[in-house]
C-alpha positions as CSV (number, residue, x, y, z in Angstrom):
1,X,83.2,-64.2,-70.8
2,X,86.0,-65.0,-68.5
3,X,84.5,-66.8,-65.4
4,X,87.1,-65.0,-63.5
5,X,85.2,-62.0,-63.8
6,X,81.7,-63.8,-63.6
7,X,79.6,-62.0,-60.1
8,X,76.8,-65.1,-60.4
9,X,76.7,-67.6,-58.2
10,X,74.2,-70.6,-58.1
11,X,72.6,-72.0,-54.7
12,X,71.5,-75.6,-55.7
13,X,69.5,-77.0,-52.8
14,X,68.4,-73.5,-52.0
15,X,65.0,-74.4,-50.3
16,X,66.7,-77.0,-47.9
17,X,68.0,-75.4,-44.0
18,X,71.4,-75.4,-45.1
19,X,70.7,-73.6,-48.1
20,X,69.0,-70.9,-46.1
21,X,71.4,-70.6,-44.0
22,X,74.3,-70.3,-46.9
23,X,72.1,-67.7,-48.6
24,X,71.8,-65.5,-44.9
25,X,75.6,-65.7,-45.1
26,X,76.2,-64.6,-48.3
27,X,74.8,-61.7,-48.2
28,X,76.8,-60.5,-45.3
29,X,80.2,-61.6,-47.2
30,X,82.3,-60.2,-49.9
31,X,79.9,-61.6,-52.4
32,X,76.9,-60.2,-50.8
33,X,76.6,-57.7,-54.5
34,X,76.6,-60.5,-56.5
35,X,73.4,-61.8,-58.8
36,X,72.3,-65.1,-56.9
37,X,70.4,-67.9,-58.6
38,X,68.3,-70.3,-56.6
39,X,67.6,-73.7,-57.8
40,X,66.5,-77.0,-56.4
41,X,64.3,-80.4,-57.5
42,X,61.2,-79.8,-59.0
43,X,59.0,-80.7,-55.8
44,X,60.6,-77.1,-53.9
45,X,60.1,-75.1,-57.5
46,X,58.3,-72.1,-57.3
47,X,59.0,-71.2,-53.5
48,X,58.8,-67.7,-53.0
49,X,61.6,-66.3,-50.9
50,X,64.2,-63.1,-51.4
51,X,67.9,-62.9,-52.4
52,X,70.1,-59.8,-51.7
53,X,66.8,-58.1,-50.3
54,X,64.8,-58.8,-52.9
55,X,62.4,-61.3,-54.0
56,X,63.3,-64.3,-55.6
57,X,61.5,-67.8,-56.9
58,X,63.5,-70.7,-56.5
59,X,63.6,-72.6,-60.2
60,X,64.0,-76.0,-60.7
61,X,67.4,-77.0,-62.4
62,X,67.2,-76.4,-66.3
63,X,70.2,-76.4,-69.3
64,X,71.1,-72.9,-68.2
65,X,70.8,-73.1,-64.7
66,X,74.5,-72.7,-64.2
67,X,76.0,-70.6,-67.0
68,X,78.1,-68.0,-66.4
69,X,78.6,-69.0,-62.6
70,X,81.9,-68.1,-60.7
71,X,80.4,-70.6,-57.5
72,X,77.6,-73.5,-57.8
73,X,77.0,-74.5,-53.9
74,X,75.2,-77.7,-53.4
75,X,73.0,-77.4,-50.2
76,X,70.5,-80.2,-50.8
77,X,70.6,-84.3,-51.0
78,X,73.1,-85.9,-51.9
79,X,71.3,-87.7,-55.1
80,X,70.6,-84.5,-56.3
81,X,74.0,-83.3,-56.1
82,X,75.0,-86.8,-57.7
83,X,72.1,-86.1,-60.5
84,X,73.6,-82.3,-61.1
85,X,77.3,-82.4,-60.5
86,X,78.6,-83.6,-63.5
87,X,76.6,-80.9,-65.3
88,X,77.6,-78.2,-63.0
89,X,81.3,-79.0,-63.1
90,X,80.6,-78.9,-67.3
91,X,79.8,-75.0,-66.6
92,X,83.2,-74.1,-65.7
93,X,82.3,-72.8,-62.4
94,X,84.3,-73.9,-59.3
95,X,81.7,-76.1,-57.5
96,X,81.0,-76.1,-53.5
97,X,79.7,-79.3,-52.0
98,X,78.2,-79.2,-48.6
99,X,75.7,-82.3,-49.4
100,X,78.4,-85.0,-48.9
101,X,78.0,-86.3,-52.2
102,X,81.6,-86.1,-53.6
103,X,83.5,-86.9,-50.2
104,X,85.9,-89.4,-50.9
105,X,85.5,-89.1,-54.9
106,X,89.5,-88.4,-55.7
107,X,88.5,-85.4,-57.9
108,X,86.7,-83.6,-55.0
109,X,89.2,-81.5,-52.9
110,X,87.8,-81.6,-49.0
111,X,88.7,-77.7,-47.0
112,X,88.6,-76.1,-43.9
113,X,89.5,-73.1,-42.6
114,X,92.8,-72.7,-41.0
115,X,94.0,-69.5,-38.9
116,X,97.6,-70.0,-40.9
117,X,96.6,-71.6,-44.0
118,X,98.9,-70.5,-46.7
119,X,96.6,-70.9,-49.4
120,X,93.7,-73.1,-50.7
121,X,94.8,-76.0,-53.0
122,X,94.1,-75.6,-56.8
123,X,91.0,-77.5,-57.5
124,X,87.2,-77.3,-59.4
125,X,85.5,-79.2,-57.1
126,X,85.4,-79.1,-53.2
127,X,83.4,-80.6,-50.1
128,X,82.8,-79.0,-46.9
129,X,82.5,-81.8,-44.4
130,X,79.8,-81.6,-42.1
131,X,79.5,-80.6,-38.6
132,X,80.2,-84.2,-37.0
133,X,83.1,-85.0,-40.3
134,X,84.9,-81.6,-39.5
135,X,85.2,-82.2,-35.8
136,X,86.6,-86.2,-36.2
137,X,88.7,-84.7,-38.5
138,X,90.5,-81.8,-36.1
139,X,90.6,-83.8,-33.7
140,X,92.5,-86.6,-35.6
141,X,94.6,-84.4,-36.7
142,X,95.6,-82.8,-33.5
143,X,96.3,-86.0,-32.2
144,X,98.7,-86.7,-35.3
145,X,101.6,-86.0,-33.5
146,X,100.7,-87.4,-30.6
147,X,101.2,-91.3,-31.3
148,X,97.7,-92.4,-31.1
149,X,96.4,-95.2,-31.4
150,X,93.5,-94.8,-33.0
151,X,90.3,-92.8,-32.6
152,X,86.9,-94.0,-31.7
153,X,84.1,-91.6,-32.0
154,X,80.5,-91.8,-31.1
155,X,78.7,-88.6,-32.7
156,X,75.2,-87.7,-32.1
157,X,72.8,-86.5,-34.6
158,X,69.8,-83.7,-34.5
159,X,66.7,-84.4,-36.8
160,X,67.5,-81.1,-38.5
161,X,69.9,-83.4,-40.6
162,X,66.7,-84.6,-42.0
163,X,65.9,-81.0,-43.3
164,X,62.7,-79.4,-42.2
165,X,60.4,-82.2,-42.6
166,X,62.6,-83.9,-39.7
167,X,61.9,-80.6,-37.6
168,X,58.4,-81.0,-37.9
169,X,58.4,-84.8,-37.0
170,X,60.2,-84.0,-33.8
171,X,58.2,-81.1,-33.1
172,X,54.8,-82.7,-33.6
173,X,55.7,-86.3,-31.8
174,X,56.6,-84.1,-29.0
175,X,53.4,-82.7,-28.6
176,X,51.6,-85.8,-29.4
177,X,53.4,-87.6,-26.4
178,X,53.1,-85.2,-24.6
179,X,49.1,-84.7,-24.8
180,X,49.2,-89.0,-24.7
181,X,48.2,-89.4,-28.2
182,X,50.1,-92.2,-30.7
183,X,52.5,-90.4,-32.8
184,X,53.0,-89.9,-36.6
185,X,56.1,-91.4,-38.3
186,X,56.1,-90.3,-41.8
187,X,60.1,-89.4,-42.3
188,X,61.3,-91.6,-39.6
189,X,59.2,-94.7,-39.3
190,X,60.4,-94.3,-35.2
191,X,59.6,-92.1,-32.3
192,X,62.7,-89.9,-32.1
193,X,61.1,-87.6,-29.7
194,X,62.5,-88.9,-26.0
195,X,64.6,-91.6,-27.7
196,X,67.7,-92.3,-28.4
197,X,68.6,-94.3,-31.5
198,X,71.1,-96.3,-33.4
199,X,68.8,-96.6,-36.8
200,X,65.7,-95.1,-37.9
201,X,62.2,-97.6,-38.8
202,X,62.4,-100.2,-42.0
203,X,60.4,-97.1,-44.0
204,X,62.3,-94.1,-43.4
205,X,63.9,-92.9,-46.4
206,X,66.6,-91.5,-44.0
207,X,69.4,-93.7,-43.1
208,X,72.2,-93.5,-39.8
209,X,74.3,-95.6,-41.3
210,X,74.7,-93.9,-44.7
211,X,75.1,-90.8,-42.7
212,X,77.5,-92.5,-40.6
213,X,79.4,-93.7,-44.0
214,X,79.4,-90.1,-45.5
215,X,81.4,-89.0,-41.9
216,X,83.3,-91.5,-42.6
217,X,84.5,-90.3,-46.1
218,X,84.9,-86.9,-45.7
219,X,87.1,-87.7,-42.4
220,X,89.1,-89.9,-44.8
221,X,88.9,-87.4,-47.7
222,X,90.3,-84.7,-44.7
223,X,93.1,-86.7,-43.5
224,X,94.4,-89.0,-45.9
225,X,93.0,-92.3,-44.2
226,X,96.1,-92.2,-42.3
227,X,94.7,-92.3,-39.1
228,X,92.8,-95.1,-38.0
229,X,88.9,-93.9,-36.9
230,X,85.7,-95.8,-35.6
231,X,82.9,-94.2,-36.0
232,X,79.1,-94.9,-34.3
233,X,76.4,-92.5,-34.5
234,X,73.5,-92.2,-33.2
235,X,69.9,-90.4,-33.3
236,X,69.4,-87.7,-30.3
237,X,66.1,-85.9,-29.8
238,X,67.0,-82.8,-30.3
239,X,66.3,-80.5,-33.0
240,X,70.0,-78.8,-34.1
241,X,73.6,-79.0,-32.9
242,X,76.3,-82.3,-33.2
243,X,77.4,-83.3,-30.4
244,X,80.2,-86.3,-30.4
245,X,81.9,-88.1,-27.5
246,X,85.7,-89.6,-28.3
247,X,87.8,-91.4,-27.4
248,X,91.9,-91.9,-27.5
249,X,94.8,-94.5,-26.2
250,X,98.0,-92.1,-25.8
251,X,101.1,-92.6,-24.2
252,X,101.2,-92.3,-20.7
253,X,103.6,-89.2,-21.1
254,X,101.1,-87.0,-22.8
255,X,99.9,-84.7,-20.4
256,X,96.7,-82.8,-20.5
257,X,98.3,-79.1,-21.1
258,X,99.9,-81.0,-24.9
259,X,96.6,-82.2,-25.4
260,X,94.7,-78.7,-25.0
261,X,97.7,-77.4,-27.0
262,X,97.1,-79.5,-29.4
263,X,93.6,-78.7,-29.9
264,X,93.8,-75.4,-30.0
265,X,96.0,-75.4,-33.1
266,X,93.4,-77.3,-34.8
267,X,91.4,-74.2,-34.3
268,X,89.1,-75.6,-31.8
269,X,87.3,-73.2,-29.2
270,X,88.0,-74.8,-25.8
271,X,86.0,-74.3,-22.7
272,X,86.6,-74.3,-19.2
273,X,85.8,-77.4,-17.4
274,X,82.6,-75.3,-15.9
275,X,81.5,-74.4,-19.3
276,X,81.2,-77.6,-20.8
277,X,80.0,-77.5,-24.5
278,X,76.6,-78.7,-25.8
279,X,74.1,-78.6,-29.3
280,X,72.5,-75.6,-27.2
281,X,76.1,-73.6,-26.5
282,X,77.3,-74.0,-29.5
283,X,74.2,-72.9,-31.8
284,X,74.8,-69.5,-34.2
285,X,78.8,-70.3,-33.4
286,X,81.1,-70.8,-36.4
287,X,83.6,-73.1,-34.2
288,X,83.9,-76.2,-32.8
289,X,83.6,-76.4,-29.3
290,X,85.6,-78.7,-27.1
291,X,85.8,-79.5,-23.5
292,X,88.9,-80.0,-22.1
293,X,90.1,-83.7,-22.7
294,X,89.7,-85.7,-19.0
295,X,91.6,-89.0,-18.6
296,X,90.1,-92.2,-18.5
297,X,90.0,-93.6,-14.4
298,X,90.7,-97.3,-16.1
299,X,93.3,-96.7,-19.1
300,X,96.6,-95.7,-18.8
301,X,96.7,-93.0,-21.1
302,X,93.3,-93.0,-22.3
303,X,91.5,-90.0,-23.0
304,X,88.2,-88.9,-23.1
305,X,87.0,-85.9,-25.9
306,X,83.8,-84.1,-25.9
307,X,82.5,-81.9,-28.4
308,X,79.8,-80.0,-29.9
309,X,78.8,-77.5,-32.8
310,X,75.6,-76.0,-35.1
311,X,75.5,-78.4,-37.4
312,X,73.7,-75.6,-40.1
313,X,76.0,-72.6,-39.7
314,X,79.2,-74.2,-39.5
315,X,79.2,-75.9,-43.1
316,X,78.1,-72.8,-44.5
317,X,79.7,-70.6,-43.2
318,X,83.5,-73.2,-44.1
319,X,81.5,-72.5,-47.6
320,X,81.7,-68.8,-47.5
321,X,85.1,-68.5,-46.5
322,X,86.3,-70.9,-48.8
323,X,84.4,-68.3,-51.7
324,X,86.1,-65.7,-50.1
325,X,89.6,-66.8,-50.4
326,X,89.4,-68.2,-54.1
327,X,88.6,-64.5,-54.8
328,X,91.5,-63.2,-53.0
């Protein structure tokens, strides 16, 4: 069977929140007809859920999981993407990674969406960056022509990056605060509700500075590594949305009209100055949205960025339009 003609695609992370979410969009897409197959580590096995308006079991990955597929998307951790890819890619089918696991691995082809794009470059394997990744990266690369300096970035990070056990953390040590009790800390080993953070407890399995370190490659994986980037982030107590906060040393004859130009051909929704963007603003939007930049009051020619988007629907839905145009 040619693959070419193959109408399967595979979901691998499919009981995770971004796997959800890519399954919602799916079915509202050219490939909403096709037979879907849900897969994902044994622990998530057996979860009842539905597909195409029908119900569906999620499976846990066996030999066959991925024959015949025209699209494997990878939804969950990045280990099991690292355990799975290999044997995925063996299938023949063109693989989707929205875990992070193959940013910066020079066979992985990173994409986004472009109003103008001419067409998307030849490859088996590519990774979707992340919320907080794709907005460094548009921004860098609006600022390409621009003689920067340099970037510096401080993004801000919602316990839904966590998945749904991080949800529920935030959710319950919000209550237990709030009724003055001690508060659990099973994924996080910290309070994270009403506190801001720059690394989670000693225990947590999750860590800011490996997620910091996958931004990191998939900017580089975007843009070449020409552009010099610093990155921080940090924990917010909030439950979805990026947010990010940047910041740039231009020539003093850059004016703020070339910046918002710029910007805006990097596909960036811009606000007003009265509508300044936020985690809440931009959830269930499929852009990134930016304030408009404001110079710094002690730098000559620095400038101030400030950013937000849904940190779920926007990688997923980057996935779905990349699907789209390898069909076309």
């Amino acid at each position: 069977m040619n693959l070419r003609d193959s109408k399967r695609l595979v979901i691998a992370g499919a009981s995770s929140l971004l796997g959800a979410e890519l399954k919602s969009l799916l079915e509202e897409s050219l490939l909403a007809d096709w037979e879907f197959r849900l897969v994902d580590e044994e622990a998530a096995s057996g979860t009842l859920t539905e597909a195409g308006g029908e119900a569906a079991v999620i499976q846990p990955v066996e030999e066959d999981s991925f024959d015949k597929s025209r699209f494997v998307f990878f939804t969950g951790s990045q280990q099991f993407t690292r355990t799975n890819l290999a044997f995925a890619s063996r299938s023949g089918a063109t693989v989707v990674d929205l875990s992070g696991a193959s940013a910066g691995n020079a066979a992985s082809t990173g994409w986004l969406p472009k109003r103008e794009a001419p067409s998307v470059p030849k490859s088996s394997l590519f990774f979707i960056p992340s919320a907080a990744g794709e907005g460094i990266t548009r921004l860098a690369l609006a600022l390409r022509g621009l003689d920067s300096a340099g970037l510096t970035a401080v993004c801000f990070q919602p316990v839904s990056e966590a998945g749904k056990s991080g949800v529920e953390e935030l959710e319950s040590q919000t209550g237990q605060l709030l009724s003055f009790q001690s508060v659990g800390k099973p994924v996080f080993d910290a309070q994270v509700a009403f506190n801001l953070l720059d690394r989670f407890g000693a225990q947590s399995l999750h860590r800011l500075s490996n997620a910091a370190n996958r931004i990191r490659r998939e900017v580089s994986g975007c843009i070449g590594g020409n552009e010099p980037v610093a990155l921080q982030l940090l924990h917010a107590p909030v439950f979805y949305g990026t947010v990010f906060a940047a910041f740039a040393k231009l020539p003093a004859a850059v004016t703020s009209e070339a910046l918002v130009g710029a910007c805006k051909g990097l596909d960036f929704a811009t606000c007003s100055a009265e509508d300044a963007p936020s985690n809440v603003s931009a959830a269930g939007e499929t852009a990134i949205q930016l304030a408009p930049p404001q110079p710094d009051a002690s730098v000559t020619g620095g400038w101030w960025f400030w950013g937000a988007a849904d940190n779920i629907r926007l990688p997923a839905w980057n996935a779905v339009k990349l699907a789209e145009k390898l069909l076309g």
